[in-house]
C-alpha angles and dihedrals in degrees: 000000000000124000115239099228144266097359095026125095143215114264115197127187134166115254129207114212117186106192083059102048130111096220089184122107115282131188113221120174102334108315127086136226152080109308143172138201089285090046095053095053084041077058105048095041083059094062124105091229100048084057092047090047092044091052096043088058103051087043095054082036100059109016131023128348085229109079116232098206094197082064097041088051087053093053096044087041080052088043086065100039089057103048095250104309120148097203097076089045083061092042090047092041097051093044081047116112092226097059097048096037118105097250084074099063110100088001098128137056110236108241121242092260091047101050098049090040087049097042085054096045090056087041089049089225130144101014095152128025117290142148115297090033085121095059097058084051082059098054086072089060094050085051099052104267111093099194116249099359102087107190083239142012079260090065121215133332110244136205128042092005083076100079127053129158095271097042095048087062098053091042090053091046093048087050097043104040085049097054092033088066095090078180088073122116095230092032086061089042083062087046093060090047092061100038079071085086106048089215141015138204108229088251090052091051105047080048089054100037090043086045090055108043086050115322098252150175120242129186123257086245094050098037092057087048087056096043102046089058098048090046079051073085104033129219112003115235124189104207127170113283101355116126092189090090101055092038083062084046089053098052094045090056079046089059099037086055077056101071143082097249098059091057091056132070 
């Protein structure tokens, strides 16, 4: 079916068309009989396999890029109990330890679509449809994961293959040239939030603006790196009508799309 642009969707379903239809016995993975097209998905959900690669996938989706078999047994194991619903793969996944524990934090490399999507969201650009739309689309391309057209019917390979030489650049210079835009809708909105304290130490400052673009979790190295440019200024100070301020702002959420721990999940 058509999509109703630009807001619509594609809407997909399987169609039985009996004129078209071999009604004689098949063989299909083992088993006999005469199938048809839902037979032949009933099939194929039944399979060990299809549970395995189901649960793979959610695993390296939600948690880690490094499979942990023993969890990825426990889903598929789930995927059976329940008579194939992935809802209760995802229940069981997100009341799971190892979901919620913290070896799971930054364990994964944001794919190209989440990443921009993130980065936009946090902006608070391109809500809604506008010109050069197109071109953010296209940011997903640059980084390795052209939309809707996946290298294989097994989609892309995620995690570190994700980042090259060449992709991390253009990772870090999306990121930086976004949150360095202090003209932003969502970057202003950050602004407020810290003019809520009229001045910061330069401690103070790299903890609240880590806090609000995550919050996450730097390393030392990485923290005092953050926190000797920002005391190059000195203390930060909002006063009326002074952009200097929320220029220095700018360039600290710059440097904070630089580094290792906002291109993870």
């Amino acid at each position: 079916m058509p999509a109703v642009k630009p807001y619509g969707r594609s809407r997909w379903a399987f169609q039985f068309r009996p004129e078209l239809h071999d009604d004689g016995e098949k063989e299909f993975l083992g088993e006999r009989g005469h199938f048809d097209g839902t037979d032949i998905v009933d099939i194929i959900v039944r399979q060990p396999a299809t549970a395995q690669f189901l649960a793979k996938r959610l695993y390296l989706f939600f948690v880690a890029d490094h499979p942990d078999q023993e969890a990825i047994d426990q889903l598929a194991q789930v995927y059976h109990e329940s008579h194939y619903d992935l809802r209760a793969m995802l229940r069981a996944l997100f009341l799971s330890p190892y979901f919620r524990s913290t070896q799971a934090y930054y364990a994964r490399v944001k794919s190209p679509a989440e990443y921009v999507v993130g980065l936009m969201r946090l902006v608070g650009d391109y809500a809604l449809p506008k010109p050069g739309f197109h071109e953010i689309a296209l940011e997903c391309h640059y980084m390795g994961q052209d939309l809707m057209n996946p290298p294989s019917v097994e989609g892309w390979h995620m995690g570190k293959e994700w980042i090259d030489t060449g992709i991390l650049v253009e990772r870090v210079n999306f990121g930086v040239k976004q949150l360095g835009d202090i003209s932003k809708p969502g970057v202003q909105r950050l602004l407020e939030r810290l003019r809520a304290c009229p001045e910061y130490s330069p401690e103070a400052l790299v903890e609240r603006c880590l806090d609000l673009l995550g919050p996450l979790r730097v390393r030392p190295k990485t923290r005092a790196a953050l926190v000797n440019f920002v005391r190059q200024g000195g203390p930060l100070r909002f006063t009326p009508g002074d952009q200097a301020a929320a220029h220095r702002v700018g360039e600290l959420l710059s440097l904070i799309a630089a580094t290792r721990e906002f291109q993870m999940a």
